[in-house]
C-alpha beads as a LAMMPS data file, in Angstrom:
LAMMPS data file: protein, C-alpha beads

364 atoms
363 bonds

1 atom types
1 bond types

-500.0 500.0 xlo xhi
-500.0 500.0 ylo yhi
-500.0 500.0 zlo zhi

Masses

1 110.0

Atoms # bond

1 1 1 324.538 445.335 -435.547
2 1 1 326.066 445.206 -438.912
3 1 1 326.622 441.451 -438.772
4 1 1 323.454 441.101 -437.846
5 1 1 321.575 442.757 -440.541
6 1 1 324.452 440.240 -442.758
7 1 1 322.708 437.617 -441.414
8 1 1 319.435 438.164 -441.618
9 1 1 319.926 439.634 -445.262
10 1 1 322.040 436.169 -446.112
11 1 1 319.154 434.560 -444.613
12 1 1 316.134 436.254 -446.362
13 1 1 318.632 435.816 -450.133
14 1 1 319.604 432.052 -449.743
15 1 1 317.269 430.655 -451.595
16 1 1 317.011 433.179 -454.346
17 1 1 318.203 432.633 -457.809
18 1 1 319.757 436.208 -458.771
19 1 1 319.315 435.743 -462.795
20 1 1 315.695 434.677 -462.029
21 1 1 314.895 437.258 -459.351
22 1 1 316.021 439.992 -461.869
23 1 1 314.427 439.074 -464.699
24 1 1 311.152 438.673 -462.760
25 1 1 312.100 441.904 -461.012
26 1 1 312.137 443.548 -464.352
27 1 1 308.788 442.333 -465.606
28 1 1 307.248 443.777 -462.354
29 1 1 309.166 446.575 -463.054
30 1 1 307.320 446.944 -466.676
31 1 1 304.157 446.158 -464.688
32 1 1 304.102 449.046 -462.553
33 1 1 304.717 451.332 -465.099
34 1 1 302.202 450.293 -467.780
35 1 1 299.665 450.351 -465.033
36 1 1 300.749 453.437 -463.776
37 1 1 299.761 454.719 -467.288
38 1 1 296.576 452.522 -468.516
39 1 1 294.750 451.852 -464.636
40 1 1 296.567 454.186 -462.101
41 1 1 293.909 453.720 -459.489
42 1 1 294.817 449.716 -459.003
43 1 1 298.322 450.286 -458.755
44 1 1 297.926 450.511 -455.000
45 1 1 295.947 447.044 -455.199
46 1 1 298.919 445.447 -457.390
47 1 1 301.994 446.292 -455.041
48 1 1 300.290 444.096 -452.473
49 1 1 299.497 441.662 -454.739
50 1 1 303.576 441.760 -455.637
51 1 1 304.618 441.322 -451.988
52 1 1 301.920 438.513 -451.543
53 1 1 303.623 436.671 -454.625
54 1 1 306.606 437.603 -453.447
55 1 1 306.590 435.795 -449.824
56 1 1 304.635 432.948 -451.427
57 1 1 307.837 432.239 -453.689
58 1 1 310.836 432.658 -451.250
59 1 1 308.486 430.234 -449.167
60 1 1 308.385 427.836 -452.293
61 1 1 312.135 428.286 -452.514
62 1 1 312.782 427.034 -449.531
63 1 1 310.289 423.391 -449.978
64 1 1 312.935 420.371 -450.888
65 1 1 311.869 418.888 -454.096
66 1 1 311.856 415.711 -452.173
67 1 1 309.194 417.276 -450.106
68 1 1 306.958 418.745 -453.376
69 1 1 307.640 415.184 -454.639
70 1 1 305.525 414.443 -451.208
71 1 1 302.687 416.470 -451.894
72 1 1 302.062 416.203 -455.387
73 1 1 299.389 413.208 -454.771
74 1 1 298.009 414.912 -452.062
75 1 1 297.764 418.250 -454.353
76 1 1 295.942 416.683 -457.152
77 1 1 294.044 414.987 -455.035
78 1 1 292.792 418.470 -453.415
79 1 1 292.450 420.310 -456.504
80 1 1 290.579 418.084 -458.236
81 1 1 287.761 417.662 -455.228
82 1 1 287.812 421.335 -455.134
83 1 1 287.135 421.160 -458.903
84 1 1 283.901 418.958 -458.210
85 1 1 283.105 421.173 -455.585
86 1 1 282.486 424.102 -457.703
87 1 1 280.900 421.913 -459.888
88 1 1 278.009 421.538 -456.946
89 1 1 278.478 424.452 -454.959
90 1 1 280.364 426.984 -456.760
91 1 1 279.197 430.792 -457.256
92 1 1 278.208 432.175 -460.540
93 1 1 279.366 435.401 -462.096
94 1 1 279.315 436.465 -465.213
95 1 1 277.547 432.775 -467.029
96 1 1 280.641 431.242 -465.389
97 1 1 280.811 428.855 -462.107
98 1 1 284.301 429.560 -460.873
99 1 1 284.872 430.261 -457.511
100 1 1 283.983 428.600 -454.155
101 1 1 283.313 430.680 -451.260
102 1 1 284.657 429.233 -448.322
103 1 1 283.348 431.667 -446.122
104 1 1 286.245 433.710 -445.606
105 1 1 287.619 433.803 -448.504
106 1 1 287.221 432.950 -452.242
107 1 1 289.220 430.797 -454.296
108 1 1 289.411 430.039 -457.755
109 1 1 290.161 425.930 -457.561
110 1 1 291.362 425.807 -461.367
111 1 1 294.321 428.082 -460.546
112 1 1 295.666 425.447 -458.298
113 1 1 295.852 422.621 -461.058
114 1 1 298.112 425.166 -463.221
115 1 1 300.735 423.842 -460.649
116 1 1 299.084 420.807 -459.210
117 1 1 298.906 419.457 -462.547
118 1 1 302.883 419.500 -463.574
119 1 1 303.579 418.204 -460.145
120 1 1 301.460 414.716 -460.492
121 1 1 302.543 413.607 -463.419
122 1 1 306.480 414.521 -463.122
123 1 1 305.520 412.703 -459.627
124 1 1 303.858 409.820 -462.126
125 1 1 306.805 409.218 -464.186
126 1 1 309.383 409.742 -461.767
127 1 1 307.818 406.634 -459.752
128 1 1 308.096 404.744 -463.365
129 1 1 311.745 405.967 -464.415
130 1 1 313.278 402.359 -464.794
131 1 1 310.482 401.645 -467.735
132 1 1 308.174 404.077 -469.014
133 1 1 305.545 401.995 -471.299
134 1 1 303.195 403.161 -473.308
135 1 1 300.500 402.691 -470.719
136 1 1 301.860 404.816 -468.482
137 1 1 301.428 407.608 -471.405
138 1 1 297.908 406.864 -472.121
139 1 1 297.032 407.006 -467.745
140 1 1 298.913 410.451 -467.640
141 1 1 296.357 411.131 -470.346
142 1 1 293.697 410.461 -468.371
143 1 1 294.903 412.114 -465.679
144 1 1 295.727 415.188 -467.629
145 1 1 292.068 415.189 -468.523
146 1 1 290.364 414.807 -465.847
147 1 1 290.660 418.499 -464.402
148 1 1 290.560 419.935 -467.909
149 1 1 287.097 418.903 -468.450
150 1 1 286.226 420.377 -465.666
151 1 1 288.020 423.395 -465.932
152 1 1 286.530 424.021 -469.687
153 1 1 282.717 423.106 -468.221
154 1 1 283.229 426.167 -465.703
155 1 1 283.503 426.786 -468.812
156 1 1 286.715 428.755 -468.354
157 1 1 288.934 427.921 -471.527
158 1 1 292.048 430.050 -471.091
159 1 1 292.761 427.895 -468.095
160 1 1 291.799 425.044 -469.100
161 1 1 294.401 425.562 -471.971
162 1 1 297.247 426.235 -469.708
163 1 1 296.697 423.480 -467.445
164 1 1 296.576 421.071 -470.629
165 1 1 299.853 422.672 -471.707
166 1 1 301.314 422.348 -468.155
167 1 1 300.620 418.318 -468.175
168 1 1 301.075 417.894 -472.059
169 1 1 305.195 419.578 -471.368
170 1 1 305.518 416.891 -468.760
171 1 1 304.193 413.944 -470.823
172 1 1 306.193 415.310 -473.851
173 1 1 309.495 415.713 -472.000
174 1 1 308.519 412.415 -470.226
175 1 1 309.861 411.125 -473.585
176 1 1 306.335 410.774 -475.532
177 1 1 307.397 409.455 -479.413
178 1 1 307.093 411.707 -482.414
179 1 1 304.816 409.074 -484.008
180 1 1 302.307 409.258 -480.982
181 1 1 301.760 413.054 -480.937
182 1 1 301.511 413.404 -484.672
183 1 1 298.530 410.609 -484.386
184 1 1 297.388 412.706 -481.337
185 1 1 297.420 415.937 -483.650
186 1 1 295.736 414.556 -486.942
187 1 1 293.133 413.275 -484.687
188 1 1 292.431 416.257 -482.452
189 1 1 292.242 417.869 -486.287
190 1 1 289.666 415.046 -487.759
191 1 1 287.875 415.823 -484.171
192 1 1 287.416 419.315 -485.019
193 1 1 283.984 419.415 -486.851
194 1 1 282.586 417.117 -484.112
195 1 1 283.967 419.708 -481.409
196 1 1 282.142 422.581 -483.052
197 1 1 279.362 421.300 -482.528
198 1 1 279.541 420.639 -479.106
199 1 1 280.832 423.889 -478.044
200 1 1 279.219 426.822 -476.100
201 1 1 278.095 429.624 -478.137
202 1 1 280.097 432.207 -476.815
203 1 1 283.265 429.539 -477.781
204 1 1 282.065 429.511 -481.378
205 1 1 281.428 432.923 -481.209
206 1 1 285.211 434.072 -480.171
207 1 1 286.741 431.851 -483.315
208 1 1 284.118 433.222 -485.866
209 1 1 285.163 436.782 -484.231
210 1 1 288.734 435.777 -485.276
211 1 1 288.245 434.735 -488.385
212 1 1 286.046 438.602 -489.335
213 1 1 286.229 440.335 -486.366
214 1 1 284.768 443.357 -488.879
215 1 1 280.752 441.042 -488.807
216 1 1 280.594 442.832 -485.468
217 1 1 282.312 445.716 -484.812
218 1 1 280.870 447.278 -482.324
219 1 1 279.699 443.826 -480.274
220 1 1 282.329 440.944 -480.190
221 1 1 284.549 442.242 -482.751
222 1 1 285.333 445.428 -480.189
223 1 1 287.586 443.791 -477.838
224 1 1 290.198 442.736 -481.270
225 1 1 289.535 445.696 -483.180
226 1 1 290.510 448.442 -481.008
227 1 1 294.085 446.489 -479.663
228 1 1 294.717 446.017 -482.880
229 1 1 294.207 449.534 -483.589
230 1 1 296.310 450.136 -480.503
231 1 1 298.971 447.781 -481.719
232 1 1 299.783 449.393 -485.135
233 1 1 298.854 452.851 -483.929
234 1 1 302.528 452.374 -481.382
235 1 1 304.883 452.198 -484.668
236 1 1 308.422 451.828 -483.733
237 1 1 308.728 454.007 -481.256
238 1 1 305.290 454.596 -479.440
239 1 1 303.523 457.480 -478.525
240 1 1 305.059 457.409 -475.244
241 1 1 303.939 456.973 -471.429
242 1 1 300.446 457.429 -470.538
243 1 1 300.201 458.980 -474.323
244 1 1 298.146 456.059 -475.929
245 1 1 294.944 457.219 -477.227
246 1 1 293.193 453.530 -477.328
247 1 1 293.823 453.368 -473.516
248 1 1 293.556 456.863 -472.391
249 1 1 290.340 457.342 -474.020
250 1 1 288.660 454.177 -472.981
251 1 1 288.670 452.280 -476.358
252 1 1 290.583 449.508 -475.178
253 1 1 288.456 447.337 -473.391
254 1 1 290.201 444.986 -470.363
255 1 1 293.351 447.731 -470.947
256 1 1 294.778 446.587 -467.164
257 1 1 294.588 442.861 -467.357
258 1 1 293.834 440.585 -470.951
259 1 1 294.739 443.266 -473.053
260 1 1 297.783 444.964 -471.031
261 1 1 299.974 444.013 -473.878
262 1 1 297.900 446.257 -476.346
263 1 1 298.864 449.439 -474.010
264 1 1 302.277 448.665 -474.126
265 1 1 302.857 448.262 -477.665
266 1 1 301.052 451.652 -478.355
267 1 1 302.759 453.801 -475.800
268 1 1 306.718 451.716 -476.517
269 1 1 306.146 450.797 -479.798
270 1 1 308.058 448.000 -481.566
271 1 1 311.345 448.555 -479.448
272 1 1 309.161 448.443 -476.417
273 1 1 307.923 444.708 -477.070
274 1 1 311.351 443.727 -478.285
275 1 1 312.120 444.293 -474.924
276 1 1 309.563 442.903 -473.640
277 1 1 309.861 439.678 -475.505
278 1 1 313.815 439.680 -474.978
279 1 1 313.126 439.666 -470.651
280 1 1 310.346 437.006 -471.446
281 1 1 313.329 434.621 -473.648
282 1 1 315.991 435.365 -470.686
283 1 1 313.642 434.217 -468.200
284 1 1 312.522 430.942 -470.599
285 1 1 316.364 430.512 -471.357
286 1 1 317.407 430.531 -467.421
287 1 1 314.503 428.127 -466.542
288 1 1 315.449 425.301 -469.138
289 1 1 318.856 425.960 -467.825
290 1 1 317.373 424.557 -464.286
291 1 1 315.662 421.769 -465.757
292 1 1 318.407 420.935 -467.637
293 1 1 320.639 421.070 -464.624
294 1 1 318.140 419.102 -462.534
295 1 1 319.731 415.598 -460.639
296 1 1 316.398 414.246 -461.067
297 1 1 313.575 412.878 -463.315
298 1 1 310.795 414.673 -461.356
299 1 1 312.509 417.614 -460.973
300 1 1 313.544 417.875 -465.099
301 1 1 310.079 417.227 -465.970
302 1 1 308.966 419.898 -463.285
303 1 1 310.906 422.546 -464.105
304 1 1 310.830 422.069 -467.102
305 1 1 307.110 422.241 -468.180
306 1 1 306.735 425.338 -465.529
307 1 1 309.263 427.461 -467.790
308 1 1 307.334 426.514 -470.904
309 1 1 304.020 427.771 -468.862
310 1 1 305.248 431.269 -468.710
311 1 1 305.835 430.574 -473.014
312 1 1 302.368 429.480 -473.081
313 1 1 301.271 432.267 -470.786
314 1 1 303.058 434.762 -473.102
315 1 1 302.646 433.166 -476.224
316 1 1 298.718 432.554 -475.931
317 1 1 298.336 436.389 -474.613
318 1 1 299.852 438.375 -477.106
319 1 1 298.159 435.839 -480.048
320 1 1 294.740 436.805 -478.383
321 1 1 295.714 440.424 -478.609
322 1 1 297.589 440.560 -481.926
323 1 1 294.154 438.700 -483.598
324 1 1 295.738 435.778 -484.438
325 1 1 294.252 433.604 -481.771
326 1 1 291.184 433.651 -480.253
327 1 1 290.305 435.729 -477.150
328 1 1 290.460 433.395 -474.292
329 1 1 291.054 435.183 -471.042
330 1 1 294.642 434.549 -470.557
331 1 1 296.749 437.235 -468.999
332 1 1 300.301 438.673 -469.634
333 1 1 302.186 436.637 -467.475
334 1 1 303.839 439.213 -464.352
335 1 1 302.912 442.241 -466.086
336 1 1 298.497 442.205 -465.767
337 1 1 296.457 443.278 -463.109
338 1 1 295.762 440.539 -460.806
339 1 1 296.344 438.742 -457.594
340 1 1 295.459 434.708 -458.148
341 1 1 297.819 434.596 -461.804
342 1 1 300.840 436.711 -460.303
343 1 1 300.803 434.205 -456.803
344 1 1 300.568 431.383 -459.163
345 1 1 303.422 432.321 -461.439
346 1 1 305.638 433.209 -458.751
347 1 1 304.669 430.047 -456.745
348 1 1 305.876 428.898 -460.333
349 1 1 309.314 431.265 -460.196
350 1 1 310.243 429.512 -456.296
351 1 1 309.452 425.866 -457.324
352 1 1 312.333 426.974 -459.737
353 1 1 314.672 428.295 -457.337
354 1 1 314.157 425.185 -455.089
355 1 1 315.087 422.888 -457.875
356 1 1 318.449 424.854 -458.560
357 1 1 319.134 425.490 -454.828
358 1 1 318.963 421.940 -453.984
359 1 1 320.281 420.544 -457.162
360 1 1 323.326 419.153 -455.904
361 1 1 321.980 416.820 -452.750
362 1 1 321.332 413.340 -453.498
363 1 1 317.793 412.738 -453.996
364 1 1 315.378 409.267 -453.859

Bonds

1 1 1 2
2 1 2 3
3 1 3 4
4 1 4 5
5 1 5 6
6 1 6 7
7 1 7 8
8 1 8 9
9 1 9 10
10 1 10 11
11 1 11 12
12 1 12 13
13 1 13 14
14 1 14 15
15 1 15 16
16 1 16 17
17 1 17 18
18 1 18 19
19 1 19 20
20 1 20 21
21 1 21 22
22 1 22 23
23 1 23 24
24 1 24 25
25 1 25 26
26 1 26 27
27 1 27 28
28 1 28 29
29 1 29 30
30 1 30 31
31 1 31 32
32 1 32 33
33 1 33 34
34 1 34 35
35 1 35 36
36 1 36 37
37 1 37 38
38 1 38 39
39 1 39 40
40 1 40 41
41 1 41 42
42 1 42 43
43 1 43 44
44 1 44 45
45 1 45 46
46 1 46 47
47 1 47 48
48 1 48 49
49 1 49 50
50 1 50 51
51 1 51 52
52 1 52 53
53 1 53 54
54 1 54 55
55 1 55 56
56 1 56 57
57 1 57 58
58 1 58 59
59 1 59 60
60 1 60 61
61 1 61 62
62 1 62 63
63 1 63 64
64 1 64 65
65 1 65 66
66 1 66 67
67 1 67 68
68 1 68 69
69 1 69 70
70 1 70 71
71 1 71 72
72 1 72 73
73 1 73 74
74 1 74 75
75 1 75 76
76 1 76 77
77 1 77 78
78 1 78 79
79 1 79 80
80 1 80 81
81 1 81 82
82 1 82 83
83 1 83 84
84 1 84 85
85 1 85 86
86 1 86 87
87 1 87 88
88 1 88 89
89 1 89 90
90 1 90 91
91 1 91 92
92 1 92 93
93 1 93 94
94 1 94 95
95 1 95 96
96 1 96 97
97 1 97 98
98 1 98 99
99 1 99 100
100 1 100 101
101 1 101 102
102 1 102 103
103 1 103 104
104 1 104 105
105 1 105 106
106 1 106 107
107 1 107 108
108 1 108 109
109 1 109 110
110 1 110 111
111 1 111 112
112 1 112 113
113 1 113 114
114 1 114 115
115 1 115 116
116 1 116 117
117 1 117 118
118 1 118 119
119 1 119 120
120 1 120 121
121 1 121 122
122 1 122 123
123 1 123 124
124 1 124 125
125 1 125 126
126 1 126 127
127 1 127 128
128 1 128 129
129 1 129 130
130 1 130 131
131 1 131 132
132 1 132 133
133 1 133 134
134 1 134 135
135 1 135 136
136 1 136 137
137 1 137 138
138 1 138 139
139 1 139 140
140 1 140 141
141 1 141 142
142 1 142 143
143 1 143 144
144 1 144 145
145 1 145 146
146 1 146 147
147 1 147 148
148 1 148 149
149 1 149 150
150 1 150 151
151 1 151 152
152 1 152 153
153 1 153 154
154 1 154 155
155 1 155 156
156 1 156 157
157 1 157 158
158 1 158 159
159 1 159 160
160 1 160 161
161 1 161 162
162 1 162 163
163 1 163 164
164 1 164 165
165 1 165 166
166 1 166 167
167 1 167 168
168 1 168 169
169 1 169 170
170 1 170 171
171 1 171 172
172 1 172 173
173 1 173 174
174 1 174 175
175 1 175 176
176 1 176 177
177 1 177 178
178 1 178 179
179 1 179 180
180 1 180 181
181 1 181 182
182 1 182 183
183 1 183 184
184 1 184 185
185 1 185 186
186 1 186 187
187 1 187 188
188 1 188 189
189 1 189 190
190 1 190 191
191 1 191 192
192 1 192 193
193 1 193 194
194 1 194 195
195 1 195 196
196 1 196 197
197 1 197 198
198 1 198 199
199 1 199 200
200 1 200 201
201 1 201 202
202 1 202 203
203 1 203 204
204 1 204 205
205 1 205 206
206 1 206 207
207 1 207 208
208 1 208 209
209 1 209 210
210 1 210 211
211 1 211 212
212 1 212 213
213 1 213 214
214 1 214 215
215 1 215 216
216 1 216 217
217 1 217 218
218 1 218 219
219 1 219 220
220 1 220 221
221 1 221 222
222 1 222 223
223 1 223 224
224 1 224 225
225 1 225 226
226 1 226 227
227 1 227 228
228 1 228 229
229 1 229 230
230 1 230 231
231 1 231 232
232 1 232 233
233 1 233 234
234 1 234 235
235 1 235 236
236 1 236 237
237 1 237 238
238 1 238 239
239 1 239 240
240 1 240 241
241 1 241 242
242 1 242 243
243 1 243 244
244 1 244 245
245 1 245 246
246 1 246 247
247 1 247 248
248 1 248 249
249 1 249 250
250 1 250 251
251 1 251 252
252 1 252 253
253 1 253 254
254 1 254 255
255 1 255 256
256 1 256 257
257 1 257 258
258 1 258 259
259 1 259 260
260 1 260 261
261 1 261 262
262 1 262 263
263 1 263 264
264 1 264 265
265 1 265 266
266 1 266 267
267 1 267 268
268 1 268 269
269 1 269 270
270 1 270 271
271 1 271 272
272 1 272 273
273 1 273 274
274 1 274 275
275 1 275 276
276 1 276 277
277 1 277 278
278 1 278 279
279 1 279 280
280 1 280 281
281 1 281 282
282 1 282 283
283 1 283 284
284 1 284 285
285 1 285 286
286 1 286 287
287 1 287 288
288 1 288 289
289 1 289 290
290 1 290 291
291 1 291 292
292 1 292 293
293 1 293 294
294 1 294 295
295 1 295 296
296 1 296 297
297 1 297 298
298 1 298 299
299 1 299 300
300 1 300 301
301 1 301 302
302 1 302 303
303 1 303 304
304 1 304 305
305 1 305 306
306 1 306 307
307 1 307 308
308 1 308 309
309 1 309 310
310 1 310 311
311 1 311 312
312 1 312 313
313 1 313 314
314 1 314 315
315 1 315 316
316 1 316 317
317 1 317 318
318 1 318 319
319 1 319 320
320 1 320 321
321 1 321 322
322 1 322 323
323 1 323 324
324 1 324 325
325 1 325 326
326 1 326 327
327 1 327 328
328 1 328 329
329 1 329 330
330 1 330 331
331 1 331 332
332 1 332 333
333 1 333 334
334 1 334 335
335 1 335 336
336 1 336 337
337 1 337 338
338 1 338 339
339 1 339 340
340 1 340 341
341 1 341 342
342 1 342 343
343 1 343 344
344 1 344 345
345 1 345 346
346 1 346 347
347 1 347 348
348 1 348 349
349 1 349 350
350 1 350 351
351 1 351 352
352 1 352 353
353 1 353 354
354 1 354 355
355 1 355 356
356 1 356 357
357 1 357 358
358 1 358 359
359 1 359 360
360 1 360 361
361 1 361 362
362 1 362 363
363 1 363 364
């Protein structure tokens, strides 16, 4: 009996990465008890979404890269139909046209480009190792953009952004010169007045809001102004658990999901998002280890730009919520509310551990 339960245990661990498992492990940790404090009544709702996530990245584990290498054309090709399929048929909540009801479910078609994305184009370049030309660049460009555009005419920006990210990581550790993507940036920046124009209104809205969130205090200026409030109200050491007045007394707006990070710094203070941002460099640090590690082009480029997606993840979140971005609808990666980001990321977290599992066979 006790052998048995060896096996099956051996079994059910194989494929897990212990240093990636527990530093995942401890951001779900932190997740349960910051919603335990700011949205008690979905904590029920987020321990299923944790062991949905969780079976969806031991299964990912377990995929040979050779195999994802497989399905990455297929992937795209899906995603990006389902894209123009929203486009047509999608449903419409909130000014946005998201989701496609397929009857018995719902699903949200940008979320799978987060992943489908990085797995094209590492698929792209892998099948041009010998000589990567400039060409080949300017088509992972194109196909880079194709599903942002119509991601950001949903419009849904926040995803659109970490999609672009995703691809942009794989073209820039695809070995993209200097010179290229300092031409790329001065004329994304000489772009600029010409994209103003041609944005929606909330867009220009949520920049001007950045810029004085204080025009509009009590309208789009809220959302900033109170988790900022929140944020310098936590001092060093917080007001402690379930303490924070922002959150407890419904100031905070979005206080479960966007603007999780707010609650946290109030109620731990400084210390609290050291530690925070300590778990968060671990788990970056471990996954460039992996890519680094990697016997393959496609799986370097892979891993690679699916680490730096938590960073963006993070990075964009807490700039939305510190005021020094605009708000875009990004969540906390592993630590907000929510079902479709938490499956994605650890979808993310096994395509990872499949890499480093397999790393030593011989791959074509």
């Amino acid at each position: 009996m006790i052998n048995t339960l060896r096996h099956l245990l051996r079994r059910l661990t194989d494929p897990i990465d212990p240093p990636l498992m527990a530093l995942a492990a401890i951001l779900l940790g932190i997740s349960v008890l910051v919603l335990g404090s700011a949205s008690p009544d979905r904590l029920g709702a987020q321990c299923i979404n944790v062991l949905a996530a969780l079976v969806v990245m031991r299964m990912a584990a377990q995929i040979p890269p050779q195999r994802l290498m497989r399905l990455a054309l297929p992937i795209y090709i899906v995603g990006l139909t389902l894209l123009l399929a929203v486009m047509e048929f999608g449903e419409v909540s909130k000014g946005a046209r998201r989701w496609l009801n397929l009857g018995v479910m719902r699903i949200q078609p940008s979320e799978v480009m987060k992943i489908a994305m990085p797995l094209m184009l590492a698929w792209y370049f892998h099948k041009r190792e010998p000589l990567i030309r400039l060409r080949d660049y300017c088509i992972a460009v194109l196909l880079l953009l194709a599903p942002v555009v119509l991601i950001a005419k949903q419009p849904d920006l926040g995803t659109a952004i970490l999609v672009l990210a995703a691809g942009f990581f794989v073209i820039f550790f695809a070995g993209l010169p200097w010179k290229i993507i300092l031409g790329l940036v001065a004329a994304v920046a000489a772009a600029a007045p010409m994209a103003w124009t041609v944005m929606h209104d909330y867009q220009r809205a949520r920049i001007l809001t950045l810029l004085d969130p204080e025009a509009d205090p009590l309208g789009k200026g809220f959302h900033i102004i109170q988790s900022t409030i929140a944020i310098g109200s936590g001092g060093i050491f917080g007001k402690g658990w379930g303490q924070g007045t922002q959150a407890q007394l419904d100031f905070l707006p979005e206080r479960h999901t966007d603007f999780i990070f707010a609650v946290i710094s109030e109620e731990f203070g400084l210390l609290g998002n050291l530690v925070l941002l300590t778990v968060y460099a671990l788990l970056i640090g471990r996954g460039l280890m992996i890519a680094a590690n990697a016997p393959t082009l496609f799986t370097r480029l892979l891993a690679g730009s699916i680490t730096l997606i938590f960073f963006t993840y993070a990075f964009v979140n807490m700039g939305m919520v510190s005021g020094i971005l605009p708000v875009v609808g990004v969540p906390l990666p592993f630590i907000s509310y929510g079902g479709t980001a938490l499956v994605t990321l650890f979808l993310g977290i096994g395509i990872l551990m499949s890499i480093h599992k397999h790393r030593m066979l011989v791959q074509k």
